[in-house]
N, C-alpha and C positions, 0 to 999 in steps of 0.2 A: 748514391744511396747513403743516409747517414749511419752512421756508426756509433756504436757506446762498449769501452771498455770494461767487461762486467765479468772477470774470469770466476766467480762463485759460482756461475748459471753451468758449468761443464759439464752439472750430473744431472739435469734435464734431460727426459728421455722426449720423443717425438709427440710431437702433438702436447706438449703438457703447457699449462699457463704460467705466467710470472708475471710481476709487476715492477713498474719502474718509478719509482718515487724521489724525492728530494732534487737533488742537483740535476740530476740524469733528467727527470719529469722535466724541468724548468726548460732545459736545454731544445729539448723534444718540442715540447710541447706552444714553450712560449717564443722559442726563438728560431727554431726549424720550423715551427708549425706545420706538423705531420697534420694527419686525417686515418682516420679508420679507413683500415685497407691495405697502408700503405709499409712496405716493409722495409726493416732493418736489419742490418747486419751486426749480430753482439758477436766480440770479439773477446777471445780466452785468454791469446797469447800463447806463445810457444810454438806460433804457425796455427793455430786450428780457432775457428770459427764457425758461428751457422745462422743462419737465415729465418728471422721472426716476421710475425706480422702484428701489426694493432690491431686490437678484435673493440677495444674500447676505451675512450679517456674522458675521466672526469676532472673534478677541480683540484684532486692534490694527487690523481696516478694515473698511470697508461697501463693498463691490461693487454697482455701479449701472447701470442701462442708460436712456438717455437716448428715451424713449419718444414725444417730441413736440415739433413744430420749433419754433422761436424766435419766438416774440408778443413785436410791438413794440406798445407802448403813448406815445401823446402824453400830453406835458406838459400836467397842468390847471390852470397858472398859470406864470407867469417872476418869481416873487418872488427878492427874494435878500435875505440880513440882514449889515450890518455891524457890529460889537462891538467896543467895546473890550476889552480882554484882563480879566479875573473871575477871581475865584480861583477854582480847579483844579474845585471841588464843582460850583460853577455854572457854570463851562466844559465841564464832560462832560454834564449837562442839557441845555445848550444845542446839540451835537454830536445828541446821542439825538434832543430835539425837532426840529430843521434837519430829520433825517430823516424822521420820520412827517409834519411839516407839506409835505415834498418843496419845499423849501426847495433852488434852484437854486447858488448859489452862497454861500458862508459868507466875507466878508470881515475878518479879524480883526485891529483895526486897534492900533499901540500910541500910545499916546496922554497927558497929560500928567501925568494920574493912576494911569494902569494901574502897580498897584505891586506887581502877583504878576506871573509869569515864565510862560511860553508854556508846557503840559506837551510830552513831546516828539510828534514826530511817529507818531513807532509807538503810543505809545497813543492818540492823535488815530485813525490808522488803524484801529485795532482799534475804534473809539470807535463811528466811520461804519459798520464791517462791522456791528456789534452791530444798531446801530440802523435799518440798512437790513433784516435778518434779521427783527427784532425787528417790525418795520412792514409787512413783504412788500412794501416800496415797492422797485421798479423803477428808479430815477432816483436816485443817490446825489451829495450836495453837492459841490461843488469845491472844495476847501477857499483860502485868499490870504492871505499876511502881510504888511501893508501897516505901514512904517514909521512913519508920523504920518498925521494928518488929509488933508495936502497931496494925498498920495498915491492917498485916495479919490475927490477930488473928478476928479484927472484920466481918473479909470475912467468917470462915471457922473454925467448932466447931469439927472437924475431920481432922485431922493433924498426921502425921506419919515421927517422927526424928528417924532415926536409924544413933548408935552410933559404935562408936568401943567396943571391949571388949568381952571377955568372960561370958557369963552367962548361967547358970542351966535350966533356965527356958525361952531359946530365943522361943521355940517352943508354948507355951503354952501364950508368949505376942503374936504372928503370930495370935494363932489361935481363941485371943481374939479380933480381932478387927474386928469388925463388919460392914464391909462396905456397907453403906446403898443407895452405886450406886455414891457416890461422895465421893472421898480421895485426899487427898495433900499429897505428899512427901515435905518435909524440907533436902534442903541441905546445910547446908552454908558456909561463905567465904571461900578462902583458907585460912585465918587466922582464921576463927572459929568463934564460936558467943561469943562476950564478957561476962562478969558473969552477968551483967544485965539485956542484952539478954536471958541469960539462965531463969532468973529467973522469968523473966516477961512469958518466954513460959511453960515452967513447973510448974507456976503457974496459968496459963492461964486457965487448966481443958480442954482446947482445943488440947493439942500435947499428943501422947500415944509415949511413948520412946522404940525402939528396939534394944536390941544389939546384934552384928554380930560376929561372932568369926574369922573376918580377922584382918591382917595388914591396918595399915594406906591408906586407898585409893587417886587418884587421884581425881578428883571432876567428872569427866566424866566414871571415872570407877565405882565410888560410885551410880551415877545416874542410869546405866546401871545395875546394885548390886541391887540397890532397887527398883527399877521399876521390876525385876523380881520377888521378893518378895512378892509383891502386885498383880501383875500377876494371879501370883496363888492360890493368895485366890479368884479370881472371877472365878477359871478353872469351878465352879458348874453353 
């Protein structure tokens, strides 16, 4: 079923019409090629959605009637991911993935490496619509632009950096952290966090360090890496 990000439509009550015009039309219409009849799913965020139908499409809009009330959907994790700033390729992956992984909050931190520039905010926007549509996911990231490292640590007393490396005992940090319904993964630059960095989070009492017994990851393969990690210590 296709999907469209449209959280203005929330105070629709049943049965009532709306229209979908501009980009949303295009999408629909020229690229999905729906048909009258056929129903969509608009999606609010925040967990709750509902259930449209096409009643009619012309040449510049689709006519809709909102056929079924608003399912709220709980959260199947409170992950969130913080980053340092990537260049733009691997900052829109990372936007896209945040979404299907439903990936809570997106903390984008700058940092003493980060040596590409923030893209702007409307394609970030555009970035989450896509990838919310794109995922039928329900729950779209909050996106945060936090200054330096300092700035993270005062958000968030439960932080999780896994590192490269072989260790003895990777199983037994897993199975120590205690996640009490809110966790941050830490990924950072593609240049890494400087020794300052390191030392301000390792000394923070806020980051619990994991090491993984791969190769050097990509930054979108590392996310994907540890996002499953964390996963499954909430499978209970």
């Amino acid at each position: 079923m296709r999907s469209l990000y449209i959280p203005e439509l929330s105070t629709l009550n049943l049965n009532d019409n709306f229209e979908i015009r501009d980009l949303d039309f295009h999408h629909l219409a020229r690229v999905a090629r729906v048909k009258t009849g056929d129903q969509i799913k608009i999606i609010l965020g925040q967990g709750r959605s509902f259930l449209a139908q096409i009643e009619k499409i012309s040449k510049k809009e689709i006519c809709c009637q909102k056929i079924g009330l608003i399912t709220i959907e709980e959260r199947l994790h409170h992950i969130s991911l913080a980053v340092g700033i990537n260049r733009p390729d691997t900052f829109k992956s990372l936007i896209q993935m945040s979404c299907e992984l439903g990936i809570q909050n997106i903390y984008v931190v700058h940092t003493d490496h980060s040596s590409n520039k923030l893209i702007s905010m409307s394609k970030i926007e555009n970035l989450l619509k896509m990838g919310v549509e794109q995922s039928n996911a329900v729950f779209v990231p909050q996106l945060h632009i936090l200054e330096n490292i300092e700035k993270l640590i005062e958000i968030s007393s439960s932080m999780v950096c896994f590192i490269n490396g072989l260790s003895s005992d990777t199983e037994s940090q897993l199975n120590d952290i205690k996640n009490d319904g809110h966790i941050i993964m830490l990924v950072g630059p593609e240049g890494g966090f400087s020794e300052k960095e390191k030392s301000i989070l390792w000394e923070s009492g806020s980051v619990r360090k994991v090491s993984l017994k791969t190769p050097i990851m990509r930054t979108e393969t590392a996310v994907a890496t540890c996002f499953g990690f964390l996963l499954q210590l909430n499978k209970d």
